[in-house]
C-alpha positions as CSV (number, residue, x, y, z in Angstrom):
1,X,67.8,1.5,29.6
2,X,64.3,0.4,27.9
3,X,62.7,0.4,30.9
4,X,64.6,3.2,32.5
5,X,63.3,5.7,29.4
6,X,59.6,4.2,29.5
7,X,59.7,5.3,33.5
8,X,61.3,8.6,33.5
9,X,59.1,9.5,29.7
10,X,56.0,9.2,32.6
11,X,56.6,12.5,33.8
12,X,55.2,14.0,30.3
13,X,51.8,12.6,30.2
14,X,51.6,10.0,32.7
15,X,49.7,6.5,32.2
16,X,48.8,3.0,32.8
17,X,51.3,1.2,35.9
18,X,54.5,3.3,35.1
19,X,52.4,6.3,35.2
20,X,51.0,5.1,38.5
21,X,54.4,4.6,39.8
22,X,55.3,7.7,38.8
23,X,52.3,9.7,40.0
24,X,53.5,8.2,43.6
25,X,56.6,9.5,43.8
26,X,55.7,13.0,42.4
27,X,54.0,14.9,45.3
28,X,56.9,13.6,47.7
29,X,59.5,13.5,45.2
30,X,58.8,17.6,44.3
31,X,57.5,19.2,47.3
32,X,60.9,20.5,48.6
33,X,61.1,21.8,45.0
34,X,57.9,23.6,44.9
35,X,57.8,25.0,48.7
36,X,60.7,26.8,48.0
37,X,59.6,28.0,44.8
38,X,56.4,29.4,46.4
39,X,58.0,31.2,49.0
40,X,58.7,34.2,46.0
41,X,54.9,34.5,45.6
42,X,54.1,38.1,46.5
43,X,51.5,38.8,49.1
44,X,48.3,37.9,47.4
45,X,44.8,37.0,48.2
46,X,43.6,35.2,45.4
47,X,39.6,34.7,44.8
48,X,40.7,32.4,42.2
49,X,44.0,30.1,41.4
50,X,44.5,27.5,38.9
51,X,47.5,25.4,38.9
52,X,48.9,24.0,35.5
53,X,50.2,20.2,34.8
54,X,49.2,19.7,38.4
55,X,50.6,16.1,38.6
56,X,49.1,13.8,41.9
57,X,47.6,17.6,42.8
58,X,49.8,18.1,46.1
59,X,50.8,21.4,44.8
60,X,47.0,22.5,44.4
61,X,46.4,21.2,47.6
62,X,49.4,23.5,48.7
63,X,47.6,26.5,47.4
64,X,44.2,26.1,48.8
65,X,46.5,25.7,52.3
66,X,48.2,28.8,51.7
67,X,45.1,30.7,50.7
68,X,42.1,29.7,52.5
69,X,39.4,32.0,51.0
70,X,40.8,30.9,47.0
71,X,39.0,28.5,44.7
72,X,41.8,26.3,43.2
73,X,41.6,24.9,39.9
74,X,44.0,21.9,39.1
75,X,44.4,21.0,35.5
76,X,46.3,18.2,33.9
77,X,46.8,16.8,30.7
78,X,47.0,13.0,31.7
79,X,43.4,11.3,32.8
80,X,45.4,9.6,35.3
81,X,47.0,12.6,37.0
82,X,43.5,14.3,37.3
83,X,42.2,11.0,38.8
84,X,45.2,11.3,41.2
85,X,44.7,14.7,42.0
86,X,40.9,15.0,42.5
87,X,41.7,11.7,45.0
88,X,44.4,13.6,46.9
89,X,42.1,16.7,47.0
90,X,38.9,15.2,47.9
91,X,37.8,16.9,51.0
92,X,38.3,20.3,49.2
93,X,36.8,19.4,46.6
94,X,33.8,17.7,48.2
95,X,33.8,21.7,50.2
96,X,33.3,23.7,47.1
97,X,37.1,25.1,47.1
98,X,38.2,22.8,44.2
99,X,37.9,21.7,40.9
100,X,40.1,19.2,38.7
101,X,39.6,18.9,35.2
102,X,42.0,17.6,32.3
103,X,42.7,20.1,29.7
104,X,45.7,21.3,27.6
105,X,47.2,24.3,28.0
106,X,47.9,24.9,24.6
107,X,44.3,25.7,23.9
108,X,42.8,26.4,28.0
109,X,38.7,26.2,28.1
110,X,39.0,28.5,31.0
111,X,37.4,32.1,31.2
112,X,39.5,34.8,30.2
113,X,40.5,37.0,33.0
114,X,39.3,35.2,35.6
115,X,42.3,34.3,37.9
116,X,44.0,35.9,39.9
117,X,46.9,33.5,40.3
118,X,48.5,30.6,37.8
119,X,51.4,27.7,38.7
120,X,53.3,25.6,36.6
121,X,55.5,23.7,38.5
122,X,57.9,21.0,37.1
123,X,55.6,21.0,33.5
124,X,56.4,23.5,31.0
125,X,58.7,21.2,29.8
126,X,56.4,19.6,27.9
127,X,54.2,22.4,26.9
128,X,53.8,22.7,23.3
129,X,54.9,26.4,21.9
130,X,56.0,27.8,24.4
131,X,55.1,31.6,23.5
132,X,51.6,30.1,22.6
133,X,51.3,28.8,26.1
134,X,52.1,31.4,27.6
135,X,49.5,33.7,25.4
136,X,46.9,31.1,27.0
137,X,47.5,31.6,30.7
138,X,48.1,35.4,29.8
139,X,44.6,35.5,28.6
140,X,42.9,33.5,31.8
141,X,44.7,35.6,34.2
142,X,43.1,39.1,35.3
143,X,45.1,42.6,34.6
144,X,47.6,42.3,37.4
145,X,47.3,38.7,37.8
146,X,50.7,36.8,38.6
147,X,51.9,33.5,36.9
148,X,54.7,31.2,38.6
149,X,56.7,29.0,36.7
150,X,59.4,26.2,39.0
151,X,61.5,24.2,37.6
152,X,64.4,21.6,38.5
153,X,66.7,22.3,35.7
154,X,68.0,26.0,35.3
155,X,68.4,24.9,31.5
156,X,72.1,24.3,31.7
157,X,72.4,21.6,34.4
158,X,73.8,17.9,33.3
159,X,71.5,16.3,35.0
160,X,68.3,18.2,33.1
161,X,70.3,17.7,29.6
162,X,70.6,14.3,30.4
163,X,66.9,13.9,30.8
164,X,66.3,16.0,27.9
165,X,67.9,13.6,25.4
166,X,65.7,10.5,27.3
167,X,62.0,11.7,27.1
168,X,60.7,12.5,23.8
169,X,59.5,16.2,23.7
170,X,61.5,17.5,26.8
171,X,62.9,21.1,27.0
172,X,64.5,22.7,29.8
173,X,64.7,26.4,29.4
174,X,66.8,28.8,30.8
175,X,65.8,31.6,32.3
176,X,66.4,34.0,29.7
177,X,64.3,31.6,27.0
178,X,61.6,31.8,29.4
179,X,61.6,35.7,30.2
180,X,61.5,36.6,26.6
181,X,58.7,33.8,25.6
182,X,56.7,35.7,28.8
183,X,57.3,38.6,27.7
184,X,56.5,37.7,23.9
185,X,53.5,36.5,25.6
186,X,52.1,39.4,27.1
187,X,53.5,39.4,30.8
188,X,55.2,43.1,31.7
189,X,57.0,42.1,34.8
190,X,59.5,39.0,35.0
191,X,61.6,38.2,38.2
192,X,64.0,34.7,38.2
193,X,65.1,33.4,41.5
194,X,68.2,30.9,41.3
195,X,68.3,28.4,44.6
196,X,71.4,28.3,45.6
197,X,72.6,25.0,45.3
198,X,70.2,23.3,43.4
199,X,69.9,24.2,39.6
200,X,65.7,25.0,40.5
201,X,64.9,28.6,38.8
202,X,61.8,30.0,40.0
203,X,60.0,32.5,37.2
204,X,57.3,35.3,38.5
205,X,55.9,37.1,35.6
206,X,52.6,39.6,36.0
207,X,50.2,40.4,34.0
């Protein structure tokens, strides 16, 4: 079980060779997850995105795919994701459409209202006040500007309250805890999305 906790507790800020295993598994591991939740994105065409706890960066890399005129900004909390990230991004990066920095979204040093689009896929979790998080991406994104939240666990599922008692500092929200801390935030519009027979939730709130 020692080892078991040390693994899965990776997913919050991951580091050293767990981390690394981790990391490996994660763009493979979550890409049905995050496809699905992507497909509720309105039509948009972003000049500027920036995806949150961005992991190995396959879901950033999933953006600049699905809008090809967008900068993307990936930013994670771990050194080792953005290491991960700015490896698996490279060529995009190396083009000018890219940037991957570590930060923490509970205090972003990103301009304020200056994206059109955020993501937060599999991460809030971890985020630190929620309702203060929030306030932070409210204040990078422009007047209209849409933020995306996926998420495995609908809040209620055994399987994320299992994990929830494992890693320190886990949460899994439902999808009323995460409408009102959006709209305590600042967001005016909030739509969930249930799949339909996996527990994910998909949140689009706009600015």
């Amino acid at each position: 079980m020692g080892l078991f906790k040390d693994f899965v507790s990776q997913t919050r800020k991951p580091e050293g060779f767990l981390g690394k295993m981790m990391l490996s598994g994660m763009n493979s591991g979550h890409a049905r997850m995050a496809d699905w939740g992507m497909s509720y994105l309105p039509p948009l065409v972003p000049q500027k995105a920036v995806d949150l706890g961005c992991g190995a960066g396959r879901n950033a890399g999933e953006l600049l795919k699905r809008y090809p005129t967008a900068h993307v900004t990936a930013i994670d909390y771990s050194p080792l994701s953005v290491e991960k990230a700015t490896a698996y991004n490279q060529q995009m990066i190396s083009s000018g459409r890219c940037t991957v920095q570590q930060g923490d979204v509970s205090a972003l040093r990103l301009p304020a209202e200056a994206f059109d689009l955020a993501t937060a896929f599999e991460t809030v979790y971890f985020w630190p006040g929620l309702e203060k998080c929030f306030g932070q991406v409210a204040n990078i994104l422009k007047p209209g500007g849409f933020f995306l939240i996926c998420n495995e666990s609908d809040g209620i599922d055994q399987t994320g309250k299992k994990f929830e008692k494992i890693i320190d500092g886990m949460k899994c929200y439902t999808a009323e805890q995460l409408e009102a801390a959006l709209k305590a935030a600042g967001f005016t519009e909030v739509s969930c999305r249930h799949h339909e027979s996996n527990p994910w939730i998909t949140m689009l709130a706009q600015k």
